[in-house]
C-alpha positions as CSV (number, residue, x, y, z in Angstrom):
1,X,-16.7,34.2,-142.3
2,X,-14.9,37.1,-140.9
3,X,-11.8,36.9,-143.2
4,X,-14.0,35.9,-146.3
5,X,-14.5,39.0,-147.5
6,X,-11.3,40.4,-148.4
7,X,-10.3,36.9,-149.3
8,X,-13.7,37.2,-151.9
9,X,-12.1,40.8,-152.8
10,X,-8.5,39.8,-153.8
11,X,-9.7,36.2,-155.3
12,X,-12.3,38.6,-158.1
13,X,-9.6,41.2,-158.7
14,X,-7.1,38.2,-159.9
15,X,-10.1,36.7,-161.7
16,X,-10.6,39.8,-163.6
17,X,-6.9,39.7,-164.7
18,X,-7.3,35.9,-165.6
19,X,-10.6,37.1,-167.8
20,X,-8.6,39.7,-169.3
21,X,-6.1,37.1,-170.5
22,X,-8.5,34.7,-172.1
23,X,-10.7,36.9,-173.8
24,X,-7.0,38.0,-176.2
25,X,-6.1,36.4,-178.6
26,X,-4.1,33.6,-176.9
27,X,-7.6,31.9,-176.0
28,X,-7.6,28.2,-175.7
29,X,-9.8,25.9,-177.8
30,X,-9.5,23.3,-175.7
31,X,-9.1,24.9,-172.5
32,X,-13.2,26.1,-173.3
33,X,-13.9,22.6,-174.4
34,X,-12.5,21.4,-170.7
35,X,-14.6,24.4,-168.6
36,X,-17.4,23.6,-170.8
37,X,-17.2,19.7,-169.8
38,X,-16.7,21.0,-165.8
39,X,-19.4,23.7,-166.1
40,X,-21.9,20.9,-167.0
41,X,-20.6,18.4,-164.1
42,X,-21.1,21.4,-162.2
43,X,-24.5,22.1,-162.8
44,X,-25.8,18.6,-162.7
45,X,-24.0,18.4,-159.1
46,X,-25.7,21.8,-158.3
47,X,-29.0,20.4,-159.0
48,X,-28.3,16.8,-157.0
49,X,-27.7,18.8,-153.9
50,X,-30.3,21.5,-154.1
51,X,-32.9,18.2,-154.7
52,X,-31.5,16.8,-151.5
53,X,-31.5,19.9,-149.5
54,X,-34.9,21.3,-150.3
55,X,-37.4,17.7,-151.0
56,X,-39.6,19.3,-152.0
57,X,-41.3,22.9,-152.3
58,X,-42.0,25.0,-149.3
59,X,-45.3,24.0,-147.6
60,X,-48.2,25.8,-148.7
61,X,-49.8,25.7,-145.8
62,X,-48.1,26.0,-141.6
63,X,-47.5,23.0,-140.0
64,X,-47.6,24.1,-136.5
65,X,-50.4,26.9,-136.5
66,X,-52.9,26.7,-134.3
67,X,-55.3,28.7,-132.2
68,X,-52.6,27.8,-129.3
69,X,-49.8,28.7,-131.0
70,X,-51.2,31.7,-132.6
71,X,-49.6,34.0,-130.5
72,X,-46.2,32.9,-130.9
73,X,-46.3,32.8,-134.7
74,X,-43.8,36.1,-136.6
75,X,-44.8,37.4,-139.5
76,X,-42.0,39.3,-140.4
77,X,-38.4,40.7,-138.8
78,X,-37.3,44.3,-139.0
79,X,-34.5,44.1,-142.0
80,X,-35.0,41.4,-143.4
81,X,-36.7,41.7,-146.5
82,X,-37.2,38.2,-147.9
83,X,-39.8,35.7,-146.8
84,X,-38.7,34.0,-143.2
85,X,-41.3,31.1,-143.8
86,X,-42.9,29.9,-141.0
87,X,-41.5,31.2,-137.5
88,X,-42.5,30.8,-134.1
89,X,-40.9,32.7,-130.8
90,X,-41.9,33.7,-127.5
91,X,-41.3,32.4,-123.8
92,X,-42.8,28.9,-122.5
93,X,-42.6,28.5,-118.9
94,X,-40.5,26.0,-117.2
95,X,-43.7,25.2,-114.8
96,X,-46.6,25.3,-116.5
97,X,-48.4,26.3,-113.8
98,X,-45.6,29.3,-112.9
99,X,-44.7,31.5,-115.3
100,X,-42.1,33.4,-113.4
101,X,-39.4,31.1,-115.3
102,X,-39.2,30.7,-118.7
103,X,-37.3,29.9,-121.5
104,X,-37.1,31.8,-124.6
105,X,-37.8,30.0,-128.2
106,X,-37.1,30.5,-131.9
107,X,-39.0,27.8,-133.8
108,X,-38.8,27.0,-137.4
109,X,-39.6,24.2,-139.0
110,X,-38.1,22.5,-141.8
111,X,-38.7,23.9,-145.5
112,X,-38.0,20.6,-147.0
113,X,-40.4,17.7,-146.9
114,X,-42.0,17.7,-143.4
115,X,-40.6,15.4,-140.7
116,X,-41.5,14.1,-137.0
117,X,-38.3,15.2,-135.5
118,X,-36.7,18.0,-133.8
119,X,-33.3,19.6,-133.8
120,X,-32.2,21.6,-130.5
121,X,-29.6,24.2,-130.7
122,X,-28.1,25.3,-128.0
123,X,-25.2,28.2,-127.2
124,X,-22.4,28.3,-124.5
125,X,-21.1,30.9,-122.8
126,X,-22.5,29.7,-119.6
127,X,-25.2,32.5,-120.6
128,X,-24.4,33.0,-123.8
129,X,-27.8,33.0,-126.5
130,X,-28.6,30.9,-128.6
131,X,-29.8,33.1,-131.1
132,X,-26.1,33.5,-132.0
133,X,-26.8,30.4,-133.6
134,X,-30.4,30.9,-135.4
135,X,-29.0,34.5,-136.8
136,X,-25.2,33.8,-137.8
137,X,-24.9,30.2,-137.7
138,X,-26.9,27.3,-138.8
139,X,-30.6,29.7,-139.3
140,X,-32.8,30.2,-142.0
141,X,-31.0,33.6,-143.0
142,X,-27.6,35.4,-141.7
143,X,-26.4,38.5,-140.5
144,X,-22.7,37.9,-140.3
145,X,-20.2,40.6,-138.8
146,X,-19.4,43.3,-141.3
147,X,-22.4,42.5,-143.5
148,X,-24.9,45.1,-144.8
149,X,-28.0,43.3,-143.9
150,X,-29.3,39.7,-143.3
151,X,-28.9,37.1,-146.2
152,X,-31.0,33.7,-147.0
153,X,-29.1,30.9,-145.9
154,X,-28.5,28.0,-148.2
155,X,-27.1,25.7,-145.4
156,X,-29.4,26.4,-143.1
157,X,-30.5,23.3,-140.8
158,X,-34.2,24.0,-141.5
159,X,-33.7,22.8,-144.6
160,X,-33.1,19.4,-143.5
161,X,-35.0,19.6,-139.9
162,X,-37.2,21.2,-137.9
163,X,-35.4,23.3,-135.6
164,X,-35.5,24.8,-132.3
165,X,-33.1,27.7,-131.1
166,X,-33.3,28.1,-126.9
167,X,-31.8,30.5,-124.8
168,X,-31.1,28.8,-121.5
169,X,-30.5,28.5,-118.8
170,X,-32.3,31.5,-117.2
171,X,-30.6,34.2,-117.2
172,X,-29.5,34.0,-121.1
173,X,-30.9,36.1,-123.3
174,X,-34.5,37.2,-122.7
175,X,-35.1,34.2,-120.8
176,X,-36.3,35.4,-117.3
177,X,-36.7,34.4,-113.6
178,X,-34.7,33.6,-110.7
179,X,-31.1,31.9,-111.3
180,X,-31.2,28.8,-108.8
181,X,-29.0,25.9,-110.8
182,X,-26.0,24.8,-108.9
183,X,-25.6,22.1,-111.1
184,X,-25.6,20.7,-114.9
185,X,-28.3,18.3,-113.8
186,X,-30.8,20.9,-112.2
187,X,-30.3,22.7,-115.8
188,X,-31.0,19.7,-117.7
189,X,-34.0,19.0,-115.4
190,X,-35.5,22.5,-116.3
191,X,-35.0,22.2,-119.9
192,X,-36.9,18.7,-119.9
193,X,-39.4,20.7,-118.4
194,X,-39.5,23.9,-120.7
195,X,-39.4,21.4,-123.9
196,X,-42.1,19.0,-122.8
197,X,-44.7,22.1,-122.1
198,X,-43.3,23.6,-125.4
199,X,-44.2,20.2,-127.1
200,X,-47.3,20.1,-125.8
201,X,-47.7,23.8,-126.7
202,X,-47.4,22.6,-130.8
203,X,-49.2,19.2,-130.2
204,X,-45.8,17.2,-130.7
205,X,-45.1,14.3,-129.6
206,X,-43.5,11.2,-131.1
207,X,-40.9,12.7,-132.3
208,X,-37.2,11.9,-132.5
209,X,-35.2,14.5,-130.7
210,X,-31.8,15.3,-131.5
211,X,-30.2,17.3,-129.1
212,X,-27.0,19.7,-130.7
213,X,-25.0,22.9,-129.6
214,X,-21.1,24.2,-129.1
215,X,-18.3,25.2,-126.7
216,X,-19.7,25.3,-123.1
217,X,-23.0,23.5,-124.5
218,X,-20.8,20.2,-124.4
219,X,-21.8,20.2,-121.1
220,X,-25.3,21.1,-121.4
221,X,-26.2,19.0,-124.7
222,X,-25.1,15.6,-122.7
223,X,-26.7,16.4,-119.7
224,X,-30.0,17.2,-121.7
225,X,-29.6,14.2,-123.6
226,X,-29.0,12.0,-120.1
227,X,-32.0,13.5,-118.5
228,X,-34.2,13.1,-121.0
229,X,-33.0,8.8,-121.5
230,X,-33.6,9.1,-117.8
231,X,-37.2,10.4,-118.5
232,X,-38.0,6.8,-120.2
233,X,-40.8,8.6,-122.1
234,X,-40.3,8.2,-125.8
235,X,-43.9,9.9,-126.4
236,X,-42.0,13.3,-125.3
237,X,-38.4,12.3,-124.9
238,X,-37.0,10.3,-128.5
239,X,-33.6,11.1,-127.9
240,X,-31.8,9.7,-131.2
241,X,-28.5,11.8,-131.4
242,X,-26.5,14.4,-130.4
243,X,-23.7,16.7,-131.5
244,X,-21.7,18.9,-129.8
245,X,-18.9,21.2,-131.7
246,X,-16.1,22.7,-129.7
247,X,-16.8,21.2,-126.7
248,X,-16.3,21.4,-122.8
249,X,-16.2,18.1,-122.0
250,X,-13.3,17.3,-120.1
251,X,-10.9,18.9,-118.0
252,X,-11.5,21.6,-120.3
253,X,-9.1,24.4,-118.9
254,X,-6.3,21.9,-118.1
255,X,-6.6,18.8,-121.1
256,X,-8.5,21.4,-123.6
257,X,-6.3,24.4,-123.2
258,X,-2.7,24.0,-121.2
259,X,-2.0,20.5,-122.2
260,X,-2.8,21.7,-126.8
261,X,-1.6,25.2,-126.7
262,X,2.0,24.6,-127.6
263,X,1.6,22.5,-130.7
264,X,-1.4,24.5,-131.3
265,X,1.3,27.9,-131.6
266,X,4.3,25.7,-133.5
267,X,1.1,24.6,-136.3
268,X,0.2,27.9,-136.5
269,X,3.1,30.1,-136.4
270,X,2.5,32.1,-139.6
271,X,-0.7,33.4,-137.7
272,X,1.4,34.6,-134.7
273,X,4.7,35.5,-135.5
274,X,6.0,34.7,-132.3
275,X,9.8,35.6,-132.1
276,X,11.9,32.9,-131.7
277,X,13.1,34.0,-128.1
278,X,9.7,33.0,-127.1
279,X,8.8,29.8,-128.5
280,X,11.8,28.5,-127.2
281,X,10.5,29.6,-123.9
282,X,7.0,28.1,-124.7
283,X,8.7,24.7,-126.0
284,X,10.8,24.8,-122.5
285,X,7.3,25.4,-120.6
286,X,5.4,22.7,-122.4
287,X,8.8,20.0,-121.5
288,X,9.0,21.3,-118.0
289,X,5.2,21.3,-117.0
290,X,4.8,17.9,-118.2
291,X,1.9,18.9,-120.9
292,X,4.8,17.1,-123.8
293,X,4.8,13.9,-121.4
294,X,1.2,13.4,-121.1
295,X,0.6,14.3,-125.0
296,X,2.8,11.4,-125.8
297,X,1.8,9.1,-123.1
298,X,-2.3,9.9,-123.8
299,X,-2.5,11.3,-126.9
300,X,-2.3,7.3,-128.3
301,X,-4.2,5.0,-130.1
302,X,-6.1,3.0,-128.6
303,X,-5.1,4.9,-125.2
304,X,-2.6,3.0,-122.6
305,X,-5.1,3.8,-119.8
306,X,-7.2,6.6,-117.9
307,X,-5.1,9.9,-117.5
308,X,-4.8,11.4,-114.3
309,X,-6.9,13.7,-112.4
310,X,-6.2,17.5,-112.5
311,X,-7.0,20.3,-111.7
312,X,-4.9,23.6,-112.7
313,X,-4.6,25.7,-109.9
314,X,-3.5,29.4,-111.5
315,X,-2.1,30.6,-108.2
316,X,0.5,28.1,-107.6
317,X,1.0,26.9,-111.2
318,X,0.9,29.9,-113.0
319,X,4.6,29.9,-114.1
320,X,2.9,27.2,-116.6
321,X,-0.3,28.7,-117.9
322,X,1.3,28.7,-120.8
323,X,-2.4,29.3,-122.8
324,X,-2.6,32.8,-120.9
325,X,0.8,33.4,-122.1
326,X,-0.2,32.8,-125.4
327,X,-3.3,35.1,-125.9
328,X,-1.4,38.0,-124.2
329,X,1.7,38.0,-126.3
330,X,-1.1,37.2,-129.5
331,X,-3.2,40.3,-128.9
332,X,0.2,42.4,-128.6
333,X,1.4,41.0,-132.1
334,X,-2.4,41.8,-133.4
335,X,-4.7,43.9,-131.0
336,X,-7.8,42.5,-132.8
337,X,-7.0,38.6,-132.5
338,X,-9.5,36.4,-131.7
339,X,-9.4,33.8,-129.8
340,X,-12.4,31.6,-131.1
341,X,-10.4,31.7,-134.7
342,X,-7.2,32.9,-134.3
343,X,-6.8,34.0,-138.1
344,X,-8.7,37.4,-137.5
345,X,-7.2,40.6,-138.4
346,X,-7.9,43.9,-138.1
347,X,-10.2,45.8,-138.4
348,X,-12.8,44.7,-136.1
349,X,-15.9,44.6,-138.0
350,X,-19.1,45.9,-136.7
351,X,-21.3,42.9,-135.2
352,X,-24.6,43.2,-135.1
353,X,-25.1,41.0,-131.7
354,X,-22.6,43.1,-130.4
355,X,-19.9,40.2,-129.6
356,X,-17.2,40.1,-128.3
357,X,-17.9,42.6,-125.5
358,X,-14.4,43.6,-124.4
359,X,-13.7,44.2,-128.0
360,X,-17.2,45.8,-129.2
361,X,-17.3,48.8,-130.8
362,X,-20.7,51.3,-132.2
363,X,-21.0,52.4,-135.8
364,X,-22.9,55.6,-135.6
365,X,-26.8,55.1,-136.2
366,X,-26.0,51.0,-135.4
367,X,-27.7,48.9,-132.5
368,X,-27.9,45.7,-130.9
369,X,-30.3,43.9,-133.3
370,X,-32.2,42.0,-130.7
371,X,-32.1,45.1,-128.5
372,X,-34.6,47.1,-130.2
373,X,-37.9,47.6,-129.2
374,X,-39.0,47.0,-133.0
375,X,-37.4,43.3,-132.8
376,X,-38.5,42.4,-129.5
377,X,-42.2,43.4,-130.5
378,X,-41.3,41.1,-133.8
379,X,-40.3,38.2,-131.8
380,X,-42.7,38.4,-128.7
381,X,-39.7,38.5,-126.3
382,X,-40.4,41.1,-122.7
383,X,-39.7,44.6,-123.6
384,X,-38.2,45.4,-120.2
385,X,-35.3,42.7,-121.0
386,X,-32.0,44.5,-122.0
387,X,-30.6,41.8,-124.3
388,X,-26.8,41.2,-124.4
389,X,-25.4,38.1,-126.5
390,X,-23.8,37.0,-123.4
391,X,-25.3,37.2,-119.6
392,X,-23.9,40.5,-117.4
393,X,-24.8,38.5,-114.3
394,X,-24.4,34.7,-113.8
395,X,-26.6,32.2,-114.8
396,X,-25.0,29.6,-112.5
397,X,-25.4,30.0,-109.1
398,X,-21.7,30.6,-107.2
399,X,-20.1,31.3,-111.0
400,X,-17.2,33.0,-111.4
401,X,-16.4,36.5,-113.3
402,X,-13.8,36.0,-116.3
403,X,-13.1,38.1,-119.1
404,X,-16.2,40.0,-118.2
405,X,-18.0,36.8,-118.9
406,X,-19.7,34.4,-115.8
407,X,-18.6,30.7,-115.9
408,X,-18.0,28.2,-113.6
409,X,-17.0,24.8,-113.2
410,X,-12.9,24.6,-113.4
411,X,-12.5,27.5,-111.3
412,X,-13.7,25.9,-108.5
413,X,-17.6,27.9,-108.3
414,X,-20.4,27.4,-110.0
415,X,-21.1,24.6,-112.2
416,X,-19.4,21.8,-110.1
417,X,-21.0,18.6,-112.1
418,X,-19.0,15.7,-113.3
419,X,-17.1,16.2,-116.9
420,X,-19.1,15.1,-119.6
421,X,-16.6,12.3,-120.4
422,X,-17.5,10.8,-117.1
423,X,-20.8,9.7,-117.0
424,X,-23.1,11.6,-119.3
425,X,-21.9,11.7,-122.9
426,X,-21.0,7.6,-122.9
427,X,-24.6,7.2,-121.5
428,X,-25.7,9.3,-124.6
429,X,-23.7,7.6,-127.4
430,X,-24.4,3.9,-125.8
431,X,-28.6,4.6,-126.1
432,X,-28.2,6.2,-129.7
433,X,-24.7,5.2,-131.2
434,X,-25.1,8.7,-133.2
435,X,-23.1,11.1,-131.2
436,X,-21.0,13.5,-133.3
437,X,-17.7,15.7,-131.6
438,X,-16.5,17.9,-133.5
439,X,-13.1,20.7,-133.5
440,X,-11.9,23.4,-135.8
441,X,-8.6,23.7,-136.2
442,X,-8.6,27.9,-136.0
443,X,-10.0,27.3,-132.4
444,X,-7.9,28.0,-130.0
445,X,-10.3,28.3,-126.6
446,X,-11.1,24.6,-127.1
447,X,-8.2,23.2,-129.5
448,X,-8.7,20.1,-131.5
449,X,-6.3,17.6,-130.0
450,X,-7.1,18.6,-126.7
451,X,-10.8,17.4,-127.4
452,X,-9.6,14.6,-129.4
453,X,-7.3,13.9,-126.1
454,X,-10.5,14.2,-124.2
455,X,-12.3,11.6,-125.9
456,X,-9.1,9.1,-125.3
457,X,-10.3,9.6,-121.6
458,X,-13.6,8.3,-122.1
459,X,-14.8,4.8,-121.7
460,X,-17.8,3.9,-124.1
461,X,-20.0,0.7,-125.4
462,X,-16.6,-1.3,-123.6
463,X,-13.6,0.5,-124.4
464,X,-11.7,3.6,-123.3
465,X,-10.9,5.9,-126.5
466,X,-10.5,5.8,-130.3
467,X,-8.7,1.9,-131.0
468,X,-7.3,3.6,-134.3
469,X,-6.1,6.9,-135.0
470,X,-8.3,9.3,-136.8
471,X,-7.3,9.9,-140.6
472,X,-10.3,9.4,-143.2
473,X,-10.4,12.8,-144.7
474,X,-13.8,14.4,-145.5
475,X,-14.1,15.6,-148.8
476,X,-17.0,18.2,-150.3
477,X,-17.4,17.4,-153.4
478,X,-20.3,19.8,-154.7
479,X,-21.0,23.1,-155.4
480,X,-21.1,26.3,-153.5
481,X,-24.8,27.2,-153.0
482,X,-23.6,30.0,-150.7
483,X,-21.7,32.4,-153.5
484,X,-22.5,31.0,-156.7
485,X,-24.5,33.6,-157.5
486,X,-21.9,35.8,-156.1
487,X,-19.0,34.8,-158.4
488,X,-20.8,34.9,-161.6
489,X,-22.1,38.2,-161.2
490,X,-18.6,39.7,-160.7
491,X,-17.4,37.4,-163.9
492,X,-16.0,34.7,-161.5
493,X,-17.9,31.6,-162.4
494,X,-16.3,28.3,-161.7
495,X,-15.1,29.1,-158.6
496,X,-18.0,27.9,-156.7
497,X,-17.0,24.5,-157.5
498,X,-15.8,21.5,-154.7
499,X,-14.5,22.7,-151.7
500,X,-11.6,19.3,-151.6
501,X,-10.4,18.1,-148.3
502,X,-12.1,20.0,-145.3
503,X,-11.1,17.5,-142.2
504,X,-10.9,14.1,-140.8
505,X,-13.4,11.7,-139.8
506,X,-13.5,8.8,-137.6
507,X,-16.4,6.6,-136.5
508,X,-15.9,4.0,-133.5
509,X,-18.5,2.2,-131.1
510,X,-21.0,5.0,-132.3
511,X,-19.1,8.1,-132.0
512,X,-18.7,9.9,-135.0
513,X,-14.8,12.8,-134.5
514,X,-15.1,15.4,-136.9
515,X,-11.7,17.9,-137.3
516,X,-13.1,20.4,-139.4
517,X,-10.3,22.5,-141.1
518,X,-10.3,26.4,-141.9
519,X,-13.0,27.0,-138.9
520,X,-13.1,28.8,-135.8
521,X,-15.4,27.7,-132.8
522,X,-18.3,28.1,-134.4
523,X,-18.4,25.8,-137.2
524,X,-21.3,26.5,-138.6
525,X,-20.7,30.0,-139.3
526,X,-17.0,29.4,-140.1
527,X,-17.4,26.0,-142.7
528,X,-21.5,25.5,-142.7
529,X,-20.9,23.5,-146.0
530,X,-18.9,20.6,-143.8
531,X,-21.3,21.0,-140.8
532,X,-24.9,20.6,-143.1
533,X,-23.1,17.1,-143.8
534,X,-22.3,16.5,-140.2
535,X,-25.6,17.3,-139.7
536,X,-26.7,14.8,-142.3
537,X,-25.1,12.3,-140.7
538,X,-26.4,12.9,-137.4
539,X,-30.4,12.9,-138.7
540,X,-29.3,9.5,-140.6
541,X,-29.4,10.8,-144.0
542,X,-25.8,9.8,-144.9
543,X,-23.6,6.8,-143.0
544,X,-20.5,8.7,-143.3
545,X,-19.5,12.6,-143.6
């Protein structure tokens, strides 16, 4: 939503022209008589969807309150002035009988009809929170970049689910205690841990757990969603599906980054105005390093066999890191691009979870929201926590320092497990057949065909990749909840309307690939009209998107 704004600004300002025009004397009879006919499809589709989202009315009464979970219950959050429902936080200890390590919790259930299920949501980074997600993403409300104050939400995943933000593993967020994980599977072990004590917390169980999250979360959501198959326990452990959006799930620096980047420059060239000097030089790179080769070899449908091992060594090879090469000559054309959605401009706007670091800047009189002591006290997290969206230190044991951020894995420290592709994730769609992967297409750290590529590379429920090639678009066809109210108050009514084509779908073996167009890395914040249906059809409220 970083670009909407102006977008909003320029769209109103030719609207008012338009109104200017009709309301002379060259008005059209039956023009009226045809945006009379659309207003009224467009209400009775406005009232379809808001039936389907909400079920019914709020609950009068809290689902989940109890002398037990009393303390965790919040009333109210500084700045936001509307009613947040009912909201749970605090920390729940990984060992119930240790409290050193703990997890930090946002919990709201759904305001719909009430449901014995649970959504997860999960963040990347490594170390990056996951209340990125429950305040500018997929929450109740939003407090999006640029933006006065927090808004209601009218895609929020509460209104389908009940839903549980968690910042993990320790280290993220105000999550505290010792970092010890080596490995994807000793994180996935404490989390089955944290969530079984924090079911027992709320008297759950029987539920169905869906397990959901983005970028480097494609490695924890599968691993999560393994461990807890491996658990055998459906009282606590009902895994029934899993999404993951932008995800690191295979050779993620290498397939997800190198192999994509070039096509991903030529698609978008109007964004980077790259001079032709260079992307001849790119297009010579991309031919000489074999990335075109293996695009045309792999990139196939159904796949001619498992591609090759790699791993990109940035020493020797770096003459072909041609996805370096591309961010630094991008950030000299525009000094505020943006790598998770590459159609930022400048100005920066003022962020209120102070992200990105290396690009953050400080309004006079503004402050990390979940760094003030009035928050914390709000929420129940440890005063003596200094919050940062994204860990200072490493939550991984061994990780490495890039960008200013701690990761791990493909640079040979840290997180060492197996790629997703290899064990975990076919494990996870075989046991549920409703695993959703989704891309947007203005994502360049984890670019669409090199996840779609991925996927060719896995072998599930018999067969290694898609058999077919992806191509059944997915179409929105109702209203905009989110600025309905906006347009008509500035005399723009009627442009709330269908959103049209907003990506491909493809459904195979029980994966569901989701290309979401016009959205960054995180999709729910970018296009959270197309990710409440893939939501949907994760929960099994809809068989396709």
């Amino acid at each position: 939503m970083r670009g909407l704004f102006s977008a909003l600004a320029v769209s109103v300002l030719i609207l008012d022209v338009s109104a200017a025009v009709k309301h002379s004397h060259l008005r059209d009879v039956s023009r009226r008589g045809q945006e009379k006919a659309k207003k009224a499809v467009r209400e009775a589709t406005y009232e379809k969807l808001s039936a389907r989202r909400t079920n019914t009315s709020t609950p009068a009464t809290s689902q989940f309150l109890t002398s037990t979970t009393a303390k965790y219950k919040v009333d109210s959050l500084p700045d936001v002035n509307f009613d947040i429902g009912e909201m749970y936080s605090g920390l729940i200890p990984i060992d119930e009988k240790n409290a050193s390590r703990a997890l930090f919790f946002m919990f709201n259930p759904t305001i719909g009809k009430p449901v014995d299920e649970i959504t997860i949501w999960l963040n990347g980074g490594p170390g990056c929170s996951s209340l990125e997600g429950f305040f500018q993403e997929n929450g109740r409300f939003l407090w999006q970049p640029g933006t006065f104050a927090p808004v209601e939400n009218p895609y929020s995943w509460v209104n389908l689910t009940n839903m549980l933000w968690v910042e993990q593993p320790v280290g993220t967020g105000f999550s505290i205690g010792e970092v010890t994980a080596t490995t994807e599977e000793e994180i996935a072990q404490d989390f089955i841990k944290f969530f079984k004590n924090w079911e027992k917390t709320f008297g759950i169980k029987n539920y169905k757990i869906y397990v959901t999250g983005e970028s480097y979360a494609g490695r924890y959501v599968p691993y999560i969603s393994a461990a807890m198959l491996d658990q055998k326990d459906k009282e606590y452990y009902d895994l029934s599906g899993a999404l993951v959006y932008d995800p690191c799930i295979g050779q993620f620096d290498y397939t997800q980054e190198e192999v994509a980047a070039v096509p991903f420059v030529m698609e978008n060239q109007a964004l980077f105005q790259f001079n032709a000097s260079f992307l001849a030089q790119l297009e010579s790179l991309d031919k000489s390093c074999g990335y075109a080769d293996l695009r045309e070899k792999y990139l196939t449908f159904p796949p001619p066999g498992n591609q090759p091992p790699v791993f990109f060594n940035y020493t020797s090879e770096a003459n072909c890191d041609v996805f370096d090469m591309i961010d630094d000559a991008a950030l000299t054309n525009n000094p505020c691009f943006d790598i998770y959605e590459v159609n930022q401009q400048c100005p920066l706007l003022w962020d209120v979870l102070s992200f990105p670091t290396q690009l953050v800047y400080t309004p006079e009189g503004a402050s990390t929201y979940f760094n003030r002591s009035d928050v914390k006290a709000a929420i129940h997290a440890p005063a003596y926590v200094d919050w940062a969206e994204c860990a200072v230190n490493p939550v991984i044991v061994g990780g490495a320092e890039v960008n200013g951020y701690y990761t791990g894995g493909p640079e040979g420290e840290g997180d060492l497990s197996a790629d997703p592709i290899q064990h975990v994730l076919p494990q996870v769609i075989e046991a549920t057949n409703r695993v959703l992967v989704g891309n947007g297409d203005f994502d360049m750290i984890i670019i669409t065909n090199g996840t779609l590529m991925s996927i060719q590379n896995m072998t599930w429920n018999g067969k290694l990749g898609f058999q077919s090639q992806p191509a059944t678009p997915i179409v929105i066809t109702e209203p905009d909840l989110q600025y309905e109210a906006v347009f008509a108050a500035n005399g723009a009514a009627g442009l709330d309307g269908p959103q049209g084509t907003m990506g491909v779908q493809h459904y195979e073996r029980g994966l569901m690939w989701a290309e979401t167009f016009l959205s960054g890395h995180m999709q729910p914040e970018f296009q959270p009209r197309v990710t409440y249906r893939h939501l949907e059809w994760v929960l099994g409220r809809i068989n396709a998107l």
